[in-house]
C-alpha positions in Angstrom: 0.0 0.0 0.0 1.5 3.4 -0.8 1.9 5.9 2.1 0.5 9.1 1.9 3.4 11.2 0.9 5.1 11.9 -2.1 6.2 8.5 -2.6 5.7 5.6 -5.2 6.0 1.8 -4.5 9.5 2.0 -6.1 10.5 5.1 -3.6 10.1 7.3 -6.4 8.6 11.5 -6.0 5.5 11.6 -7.5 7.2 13.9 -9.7 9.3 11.1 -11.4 6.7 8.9 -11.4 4.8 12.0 -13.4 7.4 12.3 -15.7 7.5 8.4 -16.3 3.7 7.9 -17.0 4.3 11.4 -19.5 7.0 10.0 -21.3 5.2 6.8 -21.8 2.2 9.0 -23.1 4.5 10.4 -25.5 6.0 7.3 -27.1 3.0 5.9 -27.7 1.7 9.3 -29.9 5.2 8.7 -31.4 4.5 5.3 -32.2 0.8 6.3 -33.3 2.1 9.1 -35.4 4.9 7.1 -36.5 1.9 4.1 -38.4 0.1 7.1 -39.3 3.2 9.2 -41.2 4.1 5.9 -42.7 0.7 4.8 -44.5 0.4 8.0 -45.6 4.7 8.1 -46.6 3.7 4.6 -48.5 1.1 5.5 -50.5 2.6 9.0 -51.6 6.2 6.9 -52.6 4.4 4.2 -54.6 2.1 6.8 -56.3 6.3 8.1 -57.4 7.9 4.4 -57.8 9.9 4.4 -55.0 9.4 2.6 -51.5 9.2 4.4 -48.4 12.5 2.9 -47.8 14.2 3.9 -50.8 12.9 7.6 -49.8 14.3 8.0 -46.1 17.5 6.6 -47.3 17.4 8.9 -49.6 17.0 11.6 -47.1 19.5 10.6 -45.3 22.0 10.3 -48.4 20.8 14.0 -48.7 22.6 15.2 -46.0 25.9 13.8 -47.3 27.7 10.2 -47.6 26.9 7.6 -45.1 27.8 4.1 -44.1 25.0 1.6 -43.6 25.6 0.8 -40.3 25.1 4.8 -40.3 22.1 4.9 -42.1 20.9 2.0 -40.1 21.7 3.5 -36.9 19.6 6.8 -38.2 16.4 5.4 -39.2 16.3 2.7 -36.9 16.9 0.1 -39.5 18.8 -3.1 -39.6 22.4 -3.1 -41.6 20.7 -5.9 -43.7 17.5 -4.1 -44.6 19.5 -0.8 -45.1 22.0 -2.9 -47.1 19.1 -4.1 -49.6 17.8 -0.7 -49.9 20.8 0.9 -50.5 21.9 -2.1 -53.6 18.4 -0.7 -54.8 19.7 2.8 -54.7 22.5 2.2 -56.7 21.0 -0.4 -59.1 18.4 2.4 -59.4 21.2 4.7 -60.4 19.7 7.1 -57.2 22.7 6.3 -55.3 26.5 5.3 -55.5 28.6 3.3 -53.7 32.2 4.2 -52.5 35.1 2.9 -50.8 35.9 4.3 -47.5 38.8 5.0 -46.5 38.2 4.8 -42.9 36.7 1.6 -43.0 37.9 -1.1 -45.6 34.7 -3.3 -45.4 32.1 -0.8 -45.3 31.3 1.4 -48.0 30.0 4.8 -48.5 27.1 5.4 -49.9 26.2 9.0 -51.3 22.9 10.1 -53.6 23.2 10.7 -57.0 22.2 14.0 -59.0 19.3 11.5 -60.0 18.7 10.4 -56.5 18.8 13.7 -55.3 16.4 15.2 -57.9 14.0 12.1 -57.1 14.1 13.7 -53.3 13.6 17.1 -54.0 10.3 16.0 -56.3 9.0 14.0 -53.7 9.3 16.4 -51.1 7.9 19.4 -53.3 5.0 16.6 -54.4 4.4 16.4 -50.4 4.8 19.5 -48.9 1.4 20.7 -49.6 -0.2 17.8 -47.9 2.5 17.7 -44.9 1.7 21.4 -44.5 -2.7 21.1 -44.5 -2.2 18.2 -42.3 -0.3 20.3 -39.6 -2.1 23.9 -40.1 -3.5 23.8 -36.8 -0.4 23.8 -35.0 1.9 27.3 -35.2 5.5 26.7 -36.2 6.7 27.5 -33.1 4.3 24.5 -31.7 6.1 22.3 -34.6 9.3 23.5 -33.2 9.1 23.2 -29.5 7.9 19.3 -29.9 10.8 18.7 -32.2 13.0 20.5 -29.4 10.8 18.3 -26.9 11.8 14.7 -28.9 15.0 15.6 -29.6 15.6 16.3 -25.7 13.7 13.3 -25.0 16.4 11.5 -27.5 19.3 12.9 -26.0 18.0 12.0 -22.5 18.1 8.6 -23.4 20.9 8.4 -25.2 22.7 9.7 -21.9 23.8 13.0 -23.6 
């Protein structure tokens, strides 16, 4: 039975055991936006010929050359599924592969003037859409719960 102070059954404050119920809140909007942003991310890359998968490798490509453990590590991917993607990629001619110097047995990977293009149209196809379905939030709103994950990420990275 708890006592009638401020602490839990684990000898938490009531303000930890606050926080840990509104974390676990969040995550599971995350996850909920997460399926939500992905059906909709599907059906927008097949309507391009591309896969979802193909596109957020590509955005991450965007931002410069990458390993796959890299890009694996970013999207929360496995090496194998990012590996497949990536041979796509290239096959695809949206994407090169490289030797890296750093690391003899895994490759860089870098977008392609094609792949890059193939980005920039899908984003520009998308924005519209991405921007109606967010109207009734300010972009300061937008930007504080970006602020807010990215703190939360950091947190539990042990940043």
């Amino acid at each position: 039975m708890l006592s009638s102070g401020n602490a839990s059954p684990a000898g938490r404050s009531d303000s930890a055991a606050a926080k840990a119920a509104a974390y676990r809140a969040l995550i599971a909007d995350v996850y909920e936006l997460a399926a939500v942003s992905r059906r909709i991310s599907e059906a927008d890359a097949a309507a391009r010929d591309v896969t979802v998968a193909q596109w957020h490798v590509l955005s991450v490509l965007s931002g410069g050359s990458a390993t796959v453990p890299d890009i694996a590590s970013r999207l929360g991917l496995t090496r194998q599924a990012v590996q497949r993607v990536a041979g796509e990629l290239v096959t695809a001619g949206l994407a090169e592969r490289r030797d890296n110097p750093q690391h003899a047995r895994s490759s860089l990977y870098r977008a392609t003037g094609a792949g890059l293009g193939r980005l920039e149209q899908l984003i520009a196809d998308t924005d519209a859409s991405r921007a109606g379905a967010v109207s009734a939030l300010s972009l300061e709103e937008l930007n504080a719960a970006r602020n807010t994950l990215r703190g939360v990420l950091a947190g539990l990275a042990g940043e």
